[in-house]
VOBA-1610 file (N, C-alpha, C; in pm, whole numbers, padded with zeros to 5 digits, always signed):
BEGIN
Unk+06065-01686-01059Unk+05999-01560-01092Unk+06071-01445-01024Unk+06055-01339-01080Unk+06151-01233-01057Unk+06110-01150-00969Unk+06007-01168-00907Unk+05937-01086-00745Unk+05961-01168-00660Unk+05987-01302-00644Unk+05999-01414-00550Unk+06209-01377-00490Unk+06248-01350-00596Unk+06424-01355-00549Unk+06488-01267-00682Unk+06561-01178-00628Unk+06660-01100-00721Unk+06735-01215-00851Unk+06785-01177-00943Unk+06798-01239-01078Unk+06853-01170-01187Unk+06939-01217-01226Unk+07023-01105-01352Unk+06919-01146-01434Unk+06912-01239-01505Unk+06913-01254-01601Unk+06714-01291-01667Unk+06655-01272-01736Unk+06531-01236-01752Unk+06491-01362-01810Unk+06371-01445-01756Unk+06331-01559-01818Unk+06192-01514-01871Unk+06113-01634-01904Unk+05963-01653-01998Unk+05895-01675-01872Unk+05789-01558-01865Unk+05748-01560-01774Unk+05723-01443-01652Unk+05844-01403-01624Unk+05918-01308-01572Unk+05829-01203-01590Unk+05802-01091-01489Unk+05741-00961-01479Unk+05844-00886-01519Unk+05883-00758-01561Unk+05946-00670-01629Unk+05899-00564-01615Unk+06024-00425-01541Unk+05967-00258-01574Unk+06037-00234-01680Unk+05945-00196-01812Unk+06013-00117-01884Unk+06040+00034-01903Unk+06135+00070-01836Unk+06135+00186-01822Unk+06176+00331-01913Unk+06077+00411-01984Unk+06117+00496-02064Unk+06161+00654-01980Unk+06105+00673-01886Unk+06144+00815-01842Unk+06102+00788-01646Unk+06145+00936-01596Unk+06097+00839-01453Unk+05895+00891-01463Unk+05851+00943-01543Unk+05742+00968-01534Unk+05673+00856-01608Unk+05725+00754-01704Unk+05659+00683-01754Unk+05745+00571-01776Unk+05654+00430-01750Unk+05690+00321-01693Unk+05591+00217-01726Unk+05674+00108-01777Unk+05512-00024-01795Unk+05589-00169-01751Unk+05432-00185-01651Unk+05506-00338-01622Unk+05497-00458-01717Unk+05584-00564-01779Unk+05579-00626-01882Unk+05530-00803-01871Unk+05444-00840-01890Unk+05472-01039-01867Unk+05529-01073-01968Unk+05638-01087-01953Unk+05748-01151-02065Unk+05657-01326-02058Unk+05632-01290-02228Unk+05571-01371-02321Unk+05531-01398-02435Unk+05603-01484-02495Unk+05673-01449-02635Unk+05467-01404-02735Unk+05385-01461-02685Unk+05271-01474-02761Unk+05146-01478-02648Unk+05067-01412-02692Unk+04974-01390-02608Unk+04805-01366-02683Unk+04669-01370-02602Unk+04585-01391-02703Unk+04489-01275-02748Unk+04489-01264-02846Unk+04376-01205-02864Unk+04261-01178-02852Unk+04141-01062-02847Unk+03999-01102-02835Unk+03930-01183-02917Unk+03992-01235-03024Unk+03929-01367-03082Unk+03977-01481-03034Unk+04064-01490-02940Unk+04099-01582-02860Unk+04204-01651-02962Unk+04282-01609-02996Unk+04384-01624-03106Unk+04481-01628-03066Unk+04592-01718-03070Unk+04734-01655-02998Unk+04777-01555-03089Unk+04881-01475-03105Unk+04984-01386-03163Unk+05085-01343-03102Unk+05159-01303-03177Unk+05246-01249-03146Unk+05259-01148-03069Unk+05378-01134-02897Unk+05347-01008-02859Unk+05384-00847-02836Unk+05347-00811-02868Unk+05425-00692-02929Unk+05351-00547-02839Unk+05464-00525-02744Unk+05400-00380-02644Unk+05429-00243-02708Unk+05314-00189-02722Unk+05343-00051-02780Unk+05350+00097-02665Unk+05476+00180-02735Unk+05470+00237-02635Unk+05514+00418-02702Unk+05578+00494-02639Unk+05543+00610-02727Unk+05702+00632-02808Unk+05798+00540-02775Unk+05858+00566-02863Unk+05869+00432-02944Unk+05747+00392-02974Unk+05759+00283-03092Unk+05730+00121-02984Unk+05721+00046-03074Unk+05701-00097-03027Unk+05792-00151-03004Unk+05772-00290-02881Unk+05889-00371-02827Unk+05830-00521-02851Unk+05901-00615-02905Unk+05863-00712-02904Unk+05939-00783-02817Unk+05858-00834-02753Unk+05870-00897-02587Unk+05913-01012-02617Unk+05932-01131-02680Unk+06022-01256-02694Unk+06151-01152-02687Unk+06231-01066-02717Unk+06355-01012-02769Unk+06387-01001-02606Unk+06308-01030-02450Unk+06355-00961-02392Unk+06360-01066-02322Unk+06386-01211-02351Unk+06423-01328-02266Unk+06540-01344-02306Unk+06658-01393-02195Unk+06776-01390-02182Unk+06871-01274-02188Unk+06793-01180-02209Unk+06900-01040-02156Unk+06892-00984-02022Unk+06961-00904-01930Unk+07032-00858-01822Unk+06935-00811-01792Unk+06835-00779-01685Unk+06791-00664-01594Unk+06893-00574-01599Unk+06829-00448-01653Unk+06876-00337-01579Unk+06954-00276-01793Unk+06946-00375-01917Unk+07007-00365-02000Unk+06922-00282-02081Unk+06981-00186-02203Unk+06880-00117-02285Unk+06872-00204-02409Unk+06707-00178-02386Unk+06642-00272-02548Unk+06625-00149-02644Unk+06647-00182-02725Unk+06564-00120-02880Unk+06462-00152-02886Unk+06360+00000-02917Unk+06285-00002-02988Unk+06238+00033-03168Unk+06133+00067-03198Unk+06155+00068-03323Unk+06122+00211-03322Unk+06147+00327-03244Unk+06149+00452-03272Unk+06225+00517-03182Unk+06349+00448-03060Unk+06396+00443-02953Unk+06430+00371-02882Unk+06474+00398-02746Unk+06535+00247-02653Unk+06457+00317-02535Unk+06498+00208-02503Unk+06434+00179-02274Unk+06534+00124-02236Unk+06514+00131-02125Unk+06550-00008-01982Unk+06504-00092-01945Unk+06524-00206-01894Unk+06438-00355-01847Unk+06471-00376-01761Unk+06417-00318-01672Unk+06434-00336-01460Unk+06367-00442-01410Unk+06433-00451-01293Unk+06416-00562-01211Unk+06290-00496-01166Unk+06180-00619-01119Unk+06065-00583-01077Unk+06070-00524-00869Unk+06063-00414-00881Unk+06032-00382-00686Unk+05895-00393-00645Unk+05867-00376-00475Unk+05756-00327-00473Unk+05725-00172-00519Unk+05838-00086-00509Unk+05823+00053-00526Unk+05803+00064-00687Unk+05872+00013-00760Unk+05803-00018-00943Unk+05690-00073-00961Unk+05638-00173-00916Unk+05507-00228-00853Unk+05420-00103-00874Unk+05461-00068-00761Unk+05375+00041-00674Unk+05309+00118-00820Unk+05409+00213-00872Unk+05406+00271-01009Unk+05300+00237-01124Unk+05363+00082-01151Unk+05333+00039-01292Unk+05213-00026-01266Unk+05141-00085-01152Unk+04984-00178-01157Unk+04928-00151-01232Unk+04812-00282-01257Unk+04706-00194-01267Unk+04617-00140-01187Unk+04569-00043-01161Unk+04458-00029-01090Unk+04315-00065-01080Unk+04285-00149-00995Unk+04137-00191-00963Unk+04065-00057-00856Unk+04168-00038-00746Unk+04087+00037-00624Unk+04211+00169-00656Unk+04180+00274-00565Unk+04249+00343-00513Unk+04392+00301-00445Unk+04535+00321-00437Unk+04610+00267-00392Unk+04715+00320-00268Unk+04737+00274-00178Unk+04873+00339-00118Unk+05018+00324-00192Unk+05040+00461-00184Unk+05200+00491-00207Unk+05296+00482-00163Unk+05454+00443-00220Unk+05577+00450-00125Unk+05578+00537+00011Unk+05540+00685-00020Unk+05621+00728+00119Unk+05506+00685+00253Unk+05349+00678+00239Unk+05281+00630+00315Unk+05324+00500+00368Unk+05319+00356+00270Unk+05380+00262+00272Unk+05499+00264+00341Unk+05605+00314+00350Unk+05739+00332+00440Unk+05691+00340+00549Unk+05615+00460+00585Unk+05560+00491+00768Unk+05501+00372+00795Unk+05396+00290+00746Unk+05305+00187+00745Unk+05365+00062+00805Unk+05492+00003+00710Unk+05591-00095+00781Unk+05670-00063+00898Unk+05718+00088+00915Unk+05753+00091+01035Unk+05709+00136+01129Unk+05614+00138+01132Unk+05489+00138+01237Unk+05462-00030+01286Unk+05467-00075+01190Unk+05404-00231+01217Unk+05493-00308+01296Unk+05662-00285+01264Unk+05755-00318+01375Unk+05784-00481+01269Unk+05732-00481+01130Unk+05734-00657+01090Unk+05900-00655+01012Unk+05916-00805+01066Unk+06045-00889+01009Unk+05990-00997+00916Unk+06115-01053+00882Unk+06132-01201+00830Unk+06054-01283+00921Unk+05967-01346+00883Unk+05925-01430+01002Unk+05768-01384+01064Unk+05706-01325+01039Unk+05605-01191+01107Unk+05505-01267+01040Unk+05353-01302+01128Unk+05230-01290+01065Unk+05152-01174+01076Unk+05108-01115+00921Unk+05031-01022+00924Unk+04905-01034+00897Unk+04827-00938+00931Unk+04651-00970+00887Unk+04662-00837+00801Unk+04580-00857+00690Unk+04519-00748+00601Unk+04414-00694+00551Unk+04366-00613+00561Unk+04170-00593+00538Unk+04162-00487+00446Unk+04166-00518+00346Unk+04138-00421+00204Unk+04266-00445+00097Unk+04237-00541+00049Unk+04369-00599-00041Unk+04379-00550-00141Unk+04285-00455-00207Unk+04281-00338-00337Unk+04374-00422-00433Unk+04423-00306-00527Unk+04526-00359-00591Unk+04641-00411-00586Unk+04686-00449-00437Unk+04816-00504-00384Unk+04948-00404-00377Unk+04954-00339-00352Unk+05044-00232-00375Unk+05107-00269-00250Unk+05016-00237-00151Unk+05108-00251-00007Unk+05181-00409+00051Unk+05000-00489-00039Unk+05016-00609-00026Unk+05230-00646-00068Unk+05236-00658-00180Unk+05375-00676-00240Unk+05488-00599-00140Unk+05474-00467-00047Unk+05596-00466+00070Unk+05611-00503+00159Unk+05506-00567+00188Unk+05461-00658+00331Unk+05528-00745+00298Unk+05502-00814+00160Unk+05542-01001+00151Unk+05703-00978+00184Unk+05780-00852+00086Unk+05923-00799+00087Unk+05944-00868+00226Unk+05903-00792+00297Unk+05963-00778+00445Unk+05944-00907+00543Unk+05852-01000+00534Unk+05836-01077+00604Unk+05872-01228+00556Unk+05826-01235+00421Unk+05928-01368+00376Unk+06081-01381+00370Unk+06164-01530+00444Unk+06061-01634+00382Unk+05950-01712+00480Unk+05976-01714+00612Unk+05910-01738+00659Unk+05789-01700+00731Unk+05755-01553+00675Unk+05614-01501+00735Unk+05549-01538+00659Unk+05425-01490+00700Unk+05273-01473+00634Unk+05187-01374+00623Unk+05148-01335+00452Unk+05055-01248+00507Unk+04918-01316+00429Unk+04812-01266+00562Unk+04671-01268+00546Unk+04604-01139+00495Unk+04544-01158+00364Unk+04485-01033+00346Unk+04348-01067+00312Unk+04229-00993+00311Unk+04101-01006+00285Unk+04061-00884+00207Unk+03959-00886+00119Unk+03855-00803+00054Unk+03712-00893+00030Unk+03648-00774+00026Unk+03507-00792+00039Unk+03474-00826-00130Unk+03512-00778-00219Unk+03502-00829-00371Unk+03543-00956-00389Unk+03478-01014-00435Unk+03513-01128-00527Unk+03615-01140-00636Unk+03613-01039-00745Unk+03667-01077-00825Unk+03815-00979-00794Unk+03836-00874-00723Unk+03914-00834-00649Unk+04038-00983-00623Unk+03962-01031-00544Unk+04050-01124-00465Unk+04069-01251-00572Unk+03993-01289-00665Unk+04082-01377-00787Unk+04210-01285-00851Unk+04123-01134-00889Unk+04300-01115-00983Unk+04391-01096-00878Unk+04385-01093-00722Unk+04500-01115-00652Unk+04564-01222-00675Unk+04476-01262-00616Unk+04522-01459-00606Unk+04634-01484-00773Unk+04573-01449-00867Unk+04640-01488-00957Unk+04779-01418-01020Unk+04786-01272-00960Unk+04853-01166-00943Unk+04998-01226-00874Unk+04960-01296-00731Unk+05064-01366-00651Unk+05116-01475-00703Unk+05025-01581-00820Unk+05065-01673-00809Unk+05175-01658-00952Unk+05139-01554-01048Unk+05210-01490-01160Unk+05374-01450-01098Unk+05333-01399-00986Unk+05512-01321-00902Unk+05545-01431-00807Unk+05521-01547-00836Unk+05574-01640-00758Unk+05555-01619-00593Unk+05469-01517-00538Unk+05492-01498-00386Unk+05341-01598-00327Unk+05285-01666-00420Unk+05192-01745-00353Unk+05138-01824-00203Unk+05297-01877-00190Unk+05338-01945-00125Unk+05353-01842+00024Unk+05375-01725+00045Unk+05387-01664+00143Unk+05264-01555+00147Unk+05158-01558+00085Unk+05013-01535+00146Unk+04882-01589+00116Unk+04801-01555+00190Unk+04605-01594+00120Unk+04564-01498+00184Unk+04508-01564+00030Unk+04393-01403-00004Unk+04277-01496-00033Unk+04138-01377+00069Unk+04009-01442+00092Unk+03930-01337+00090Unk+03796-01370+00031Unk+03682-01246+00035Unk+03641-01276+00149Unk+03622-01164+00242Unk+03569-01201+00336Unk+03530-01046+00393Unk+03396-00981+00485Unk+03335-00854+00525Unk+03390-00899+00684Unk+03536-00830+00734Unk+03584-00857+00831Unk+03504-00734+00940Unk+03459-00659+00899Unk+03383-00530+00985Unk+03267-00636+01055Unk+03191-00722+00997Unk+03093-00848+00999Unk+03102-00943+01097Unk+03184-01025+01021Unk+03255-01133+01077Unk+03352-01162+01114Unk+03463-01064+01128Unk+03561-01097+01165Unk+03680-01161+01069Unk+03803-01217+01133Unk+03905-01255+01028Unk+03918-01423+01049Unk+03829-01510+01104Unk+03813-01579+01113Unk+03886-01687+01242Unk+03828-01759+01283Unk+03881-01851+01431Unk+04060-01941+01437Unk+04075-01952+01298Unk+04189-01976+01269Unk+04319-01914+01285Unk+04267-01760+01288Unk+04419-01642+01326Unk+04377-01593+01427Unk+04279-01689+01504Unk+04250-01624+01621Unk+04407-01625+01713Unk+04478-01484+01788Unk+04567-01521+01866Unk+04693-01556+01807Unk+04698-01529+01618Unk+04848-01557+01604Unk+04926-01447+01477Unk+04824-01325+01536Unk+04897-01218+01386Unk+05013-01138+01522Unk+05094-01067+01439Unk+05221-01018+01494Unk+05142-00859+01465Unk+05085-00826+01389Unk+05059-00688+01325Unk+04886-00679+01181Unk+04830-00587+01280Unk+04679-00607+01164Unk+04724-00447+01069Unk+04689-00434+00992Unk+04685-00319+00885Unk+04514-00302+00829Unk+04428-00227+00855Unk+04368-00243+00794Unk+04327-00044+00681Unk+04297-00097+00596Unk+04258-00033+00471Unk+04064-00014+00435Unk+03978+00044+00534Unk+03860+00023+00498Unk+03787+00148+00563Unk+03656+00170+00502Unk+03595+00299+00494Unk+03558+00291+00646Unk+03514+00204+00744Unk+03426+00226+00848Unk+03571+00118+00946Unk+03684+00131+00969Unk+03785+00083+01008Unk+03759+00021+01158Unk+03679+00126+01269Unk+03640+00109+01413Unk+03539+00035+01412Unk+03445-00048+01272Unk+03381-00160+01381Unk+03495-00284+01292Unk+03600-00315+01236Unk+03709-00414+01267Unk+03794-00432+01389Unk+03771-00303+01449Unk+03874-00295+01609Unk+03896-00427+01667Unk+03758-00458+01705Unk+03729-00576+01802Unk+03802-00709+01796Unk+03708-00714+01601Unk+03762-00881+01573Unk+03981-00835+01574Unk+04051-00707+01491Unk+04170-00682+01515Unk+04224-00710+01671Unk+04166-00707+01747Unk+04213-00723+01888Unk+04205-00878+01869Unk+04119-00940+01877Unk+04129-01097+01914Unk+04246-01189+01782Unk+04275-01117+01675Unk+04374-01193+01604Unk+04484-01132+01647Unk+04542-01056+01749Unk+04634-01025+01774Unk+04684-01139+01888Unk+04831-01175+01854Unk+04942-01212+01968Unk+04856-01203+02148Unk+04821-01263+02233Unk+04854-01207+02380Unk+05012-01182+02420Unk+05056-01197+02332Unk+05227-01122+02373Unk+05212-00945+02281Unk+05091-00961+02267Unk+05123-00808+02194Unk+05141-00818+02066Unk+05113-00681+02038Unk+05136-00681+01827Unk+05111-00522+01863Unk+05094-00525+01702Unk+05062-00345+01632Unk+04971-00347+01513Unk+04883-00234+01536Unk+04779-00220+01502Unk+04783-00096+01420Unk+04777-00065+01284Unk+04744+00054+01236Unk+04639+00009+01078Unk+04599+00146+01102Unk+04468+00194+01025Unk+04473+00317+00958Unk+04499+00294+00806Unk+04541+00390+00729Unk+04373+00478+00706Unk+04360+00600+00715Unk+04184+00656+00727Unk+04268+00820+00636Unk+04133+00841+00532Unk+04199+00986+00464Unk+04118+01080+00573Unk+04031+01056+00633Unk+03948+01137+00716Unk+03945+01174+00824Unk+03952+01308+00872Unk+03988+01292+01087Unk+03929+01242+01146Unk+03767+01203+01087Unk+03638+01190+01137Unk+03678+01041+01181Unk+03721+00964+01085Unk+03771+00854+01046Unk+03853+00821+01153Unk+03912+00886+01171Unk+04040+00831+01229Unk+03988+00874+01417Unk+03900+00959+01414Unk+03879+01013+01592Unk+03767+00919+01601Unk+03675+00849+01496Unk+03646+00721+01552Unk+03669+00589+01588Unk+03800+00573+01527Unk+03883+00427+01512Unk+03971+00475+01700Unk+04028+00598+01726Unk+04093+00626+01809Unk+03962+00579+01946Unk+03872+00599+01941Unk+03778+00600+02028Unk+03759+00434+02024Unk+03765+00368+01950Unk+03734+00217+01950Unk+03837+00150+01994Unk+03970+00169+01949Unk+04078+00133+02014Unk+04112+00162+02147Unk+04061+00284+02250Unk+04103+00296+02354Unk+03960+00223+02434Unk+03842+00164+02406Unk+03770+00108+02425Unk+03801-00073+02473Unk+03884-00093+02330Unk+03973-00237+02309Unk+04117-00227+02440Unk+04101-00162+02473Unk+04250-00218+02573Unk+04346-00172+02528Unk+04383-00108+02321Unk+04489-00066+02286Unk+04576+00017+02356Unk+04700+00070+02360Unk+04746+00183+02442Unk+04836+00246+02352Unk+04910+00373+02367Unk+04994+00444+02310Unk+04962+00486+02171Unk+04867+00495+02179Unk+04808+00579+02041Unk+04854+00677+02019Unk+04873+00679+01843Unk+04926+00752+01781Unk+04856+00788+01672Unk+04829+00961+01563Unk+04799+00984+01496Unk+04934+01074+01397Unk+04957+01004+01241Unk+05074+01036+01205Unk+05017+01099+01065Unk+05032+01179+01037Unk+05042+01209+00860Unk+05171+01249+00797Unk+05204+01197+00638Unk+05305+01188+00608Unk+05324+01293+00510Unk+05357+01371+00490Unk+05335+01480+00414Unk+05499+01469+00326Unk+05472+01510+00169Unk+05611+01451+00092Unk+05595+01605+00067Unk+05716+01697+00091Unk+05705+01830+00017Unk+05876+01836-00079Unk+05881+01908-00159Unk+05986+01897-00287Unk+06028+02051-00279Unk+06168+02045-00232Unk+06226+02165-00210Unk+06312+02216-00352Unk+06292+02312-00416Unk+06359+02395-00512Unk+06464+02455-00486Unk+06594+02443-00507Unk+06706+02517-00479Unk+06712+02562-00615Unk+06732+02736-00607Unk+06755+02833-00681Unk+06892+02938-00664Unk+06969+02983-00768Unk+07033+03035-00807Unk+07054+03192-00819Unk+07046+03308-00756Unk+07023+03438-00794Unk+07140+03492-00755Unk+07134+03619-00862Unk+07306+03680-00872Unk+07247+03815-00792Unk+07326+03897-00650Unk+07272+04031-00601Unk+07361+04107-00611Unk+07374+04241-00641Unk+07458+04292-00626Unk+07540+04329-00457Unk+07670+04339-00452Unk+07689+04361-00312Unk+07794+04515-00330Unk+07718+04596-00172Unk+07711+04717-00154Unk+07843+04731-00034Unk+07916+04806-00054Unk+08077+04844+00023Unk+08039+04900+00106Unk+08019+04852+00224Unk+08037+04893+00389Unk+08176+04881+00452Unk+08275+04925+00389Unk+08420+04906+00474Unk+08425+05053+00518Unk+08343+05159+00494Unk+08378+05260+00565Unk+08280+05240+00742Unk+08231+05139+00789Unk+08183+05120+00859Unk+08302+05051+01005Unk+08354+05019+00922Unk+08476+04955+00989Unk+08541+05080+01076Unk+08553+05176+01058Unk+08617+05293+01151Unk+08496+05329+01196Unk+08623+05347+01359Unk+08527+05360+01453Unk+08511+05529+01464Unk+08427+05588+01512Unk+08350+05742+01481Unk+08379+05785+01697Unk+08515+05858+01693Unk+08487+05956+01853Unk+08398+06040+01846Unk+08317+06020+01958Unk+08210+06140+02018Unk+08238+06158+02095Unk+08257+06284+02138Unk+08277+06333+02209Unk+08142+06389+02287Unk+08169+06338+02434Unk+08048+06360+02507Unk+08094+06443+02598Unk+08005+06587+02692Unk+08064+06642+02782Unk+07994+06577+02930Unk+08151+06555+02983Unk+08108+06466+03093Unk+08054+06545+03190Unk+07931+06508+03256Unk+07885+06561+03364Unk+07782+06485+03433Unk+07715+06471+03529Unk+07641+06424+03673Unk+07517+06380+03572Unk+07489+06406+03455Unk+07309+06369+03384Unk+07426+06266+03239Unk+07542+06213+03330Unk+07581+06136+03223Unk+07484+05964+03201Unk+07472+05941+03315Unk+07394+05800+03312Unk+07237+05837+03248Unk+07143+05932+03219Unk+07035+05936+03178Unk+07069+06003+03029Unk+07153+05952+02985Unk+07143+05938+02817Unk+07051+05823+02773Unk+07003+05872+02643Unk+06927+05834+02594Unk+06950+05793+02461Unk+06877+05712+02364Unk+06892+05654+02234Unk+06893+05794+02155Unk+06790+05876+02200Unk+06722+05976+02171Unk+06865+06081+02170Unk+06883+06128+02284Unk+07033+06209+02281Unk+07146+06152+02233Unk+07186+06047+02194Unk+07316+05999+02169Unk+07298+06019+02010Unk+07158+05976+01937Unk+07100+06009+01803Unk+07132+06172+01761Unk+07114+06260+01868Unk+07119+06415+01846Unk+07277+06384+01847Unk+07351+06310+01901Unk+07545+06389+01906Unk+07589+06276+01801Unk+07543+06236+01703Unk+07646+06205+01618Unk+07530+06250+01478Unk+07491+06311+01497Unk+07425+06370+01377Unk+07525+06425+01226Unk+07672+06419+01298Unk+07757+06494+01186Unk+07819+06320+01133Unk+07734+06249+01146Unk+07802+06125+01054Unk+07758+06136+00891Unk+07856+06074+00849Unk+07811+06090+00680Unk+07653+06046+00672Unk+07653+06067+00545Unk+07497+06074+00504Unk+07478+05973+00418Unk+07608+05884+00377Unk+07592+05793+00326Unk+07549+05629+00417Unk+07545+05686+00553Unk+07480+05580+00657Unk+07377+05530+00647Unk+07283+05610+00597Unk+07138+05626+00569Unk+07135+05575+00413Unk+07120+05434+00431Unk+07095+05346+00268Unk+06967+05279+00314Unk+06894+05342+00206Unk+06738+05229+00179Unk+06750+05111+00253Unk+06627+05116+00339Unk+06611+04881+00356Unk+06685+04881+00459Unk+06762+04972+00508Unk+06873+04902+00657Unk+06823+05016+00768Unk+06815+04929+00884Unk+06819+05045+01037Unk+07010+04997+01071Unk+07035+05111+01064Unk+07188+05113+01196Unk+07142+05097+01330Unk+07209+05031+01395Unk+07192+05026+01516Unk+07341+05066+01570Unk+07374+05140+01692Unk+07474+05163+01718Unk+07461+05125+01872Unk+07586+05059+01880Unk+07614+05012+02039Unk+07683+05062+02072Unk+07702+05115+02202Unk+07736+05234+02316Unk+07842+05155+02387Unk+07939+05254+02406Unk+08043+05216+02528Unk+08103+05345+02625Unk+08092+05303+02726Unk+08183+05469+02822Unk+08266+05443+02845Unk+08362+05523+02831Unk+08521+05551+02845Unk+08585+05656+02901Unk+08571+05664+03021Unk+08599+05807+03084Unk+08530+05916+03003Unk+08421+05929+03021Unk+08324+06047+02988Unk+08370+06073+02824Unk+08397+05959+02792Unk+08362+05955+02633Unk+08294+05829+02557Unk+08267+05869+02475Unk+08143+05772+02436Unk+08187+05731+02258Unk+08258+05603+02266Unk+08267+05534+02117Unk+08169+05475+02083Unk+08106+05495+01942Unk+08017+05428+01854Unk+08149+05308+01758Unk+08084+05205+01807Unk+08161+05061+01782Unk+08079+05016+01610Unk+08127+04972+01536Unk+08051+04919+01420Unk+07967+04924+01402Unk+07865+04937+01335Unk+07722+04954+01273Unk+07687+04831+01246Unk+07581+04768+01287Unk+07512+04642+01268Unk+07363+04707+01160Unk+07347+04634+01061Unk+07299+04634+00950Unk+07210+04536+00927Unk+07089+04549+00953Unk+06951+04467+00951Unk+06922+04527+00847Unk+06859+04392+00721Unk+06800+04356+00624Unk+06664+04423+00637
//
């Protein structure tokens, strides 16, 4: 299966992004026939907005190759978690790539890593966890739904990643994550509305060599009560992070530009030297060059002029030109 290990080539069976634009995207179960609500097999045939794809046509061709459709073409990508992420379906609310990125590296997890999970939603995050920690980790995830946790279960066992987690209904705020991971997760994640009463049982499935603990909360309220439960638990080095994605516009504008090379010559003033030479002022030096052109004075700019003495004479050096 094509979420379990990279793969050119596309079998029966196989998950599939078909990709028409980057705004629109569908994930595919390559299968030549599938059933109907009369419980009928047929033929299967995905419709999409530039016309229909019939999905037998897309076993034994290339990831990554363009199919025809019957009003246009696509692409047939390899399945990611970040396409994942995209194309689910949705049961719950989900976390996104750039959250998801901070999330794993926060957690500190490898190849090899047991994780605990508490709100298994639609698997979104579930699927970058498995990325990162198989083949030999584990992840544990829980939800409180029932039927939640079958279309997981069957979700994993469809992408071949079965084998590297379980998934269990279980009210871990309650009861806990059970006596079995007591003492052997590397990293807890949890995903749930009231996060600070899981603290506790999260402390006792953690490593005594240590782990990491984070708790994704949309709320401050949320989160300054989980902070208060954790420094209760023994946790230390707490941290509060938000990830903010902003999209910068680079723009193009034509200005006109205005000839200051008569600025370049320097302007003698002549100052008369005498004993009230050091109590000059911005004010008096403004009164002795009053005979400068008049073209100095352009809209939108202050001149500033910097002063130098020179044996009881006084050069005005370049004009500096603030916007």
């Amino acid at each position: 299966m094509s979420f379990a290990n990279f793969k050119d080539t596309i079998d029966e069976g196989d998950t599939a992004i078909l990709y028409l634009s980057a705004n629109s995207m569908h994930a595919i179960e390559v299968r030549p026939k599938i059933k109907n609500k009369k419980d009928e097999l047929i033929e299967n045939v995905f419709q999409t907005t530039y016309g229909a794809l019939k999905v037998r046509d897309l076993i034994g061709k290339k990831y990554g190759s363009k199919v025809e459709l019957s009003r246009g073409w696509a692409y047939v990508l390899h399945p990611t978690p970040e396409l994942w992420t995209l194309t689910l379906p949705h049961r719950t609310q989900i976390i996104y790539t750039p959250d998801i990125s901070l999330i794993i590296f926060q957690l500190e997890i490898r190849p090899g890593s047991v994780v605990v999970e508490s709100g298994t939603g639609s698997g979104s995050l579930s699927h970058a966890l498995l990325r990162c920690i198989k083949p030999q980790g584990h992840l544990h995830t829980f939800d409180f739904h029932s039927h939640r946790v079958l279309l997981a279960q069957e979700e994993f066992a469809n992408h071949s990643v079965a084998e590297f987690v379980t998934v269990a209904q279980r009210d871990v705020c309650e009861i806990g994550f059970g006596e079995e991971l007591k003492g052997k997760a590397d990293a807890v994640f949890l995903d749930l509305p009231h996060p600070w009463e899981a603290v506790e049982h999260a402390a006792d499935v953690i490593k005594e060599s240590g782990g990491r603990f984070v708790s994704f909360s949309p709320c401050i309220e949320q989160v300054q009560r989980t902070c208060v439960a954790l420094a209760k638990a023994g946790f230390v080095e707490l941290t509060t992070l938000e990830c903010l994605q902003k999209e910068l516009h680079v723009q193009s504008r034509t200005m006109s530009v205005l000839d200051f090379d008569f600025l370049k010559e320097k302007v003698l003033v002549s100052v008369k030297h005498d004993t009230h030479l050091k109590h000059f002022s911005p004010n008096t030096l403004a009164q002795s060059v009053v005979c400068l052109p008049t073209k100095l004075m352009v809209p939108g700019f202050i001149a500033g002029l910097a002063e130098k003495y020179i044996f009881g004479e006084m050069w005005v050096s370049p004009f500096t030109l603030i916007n």
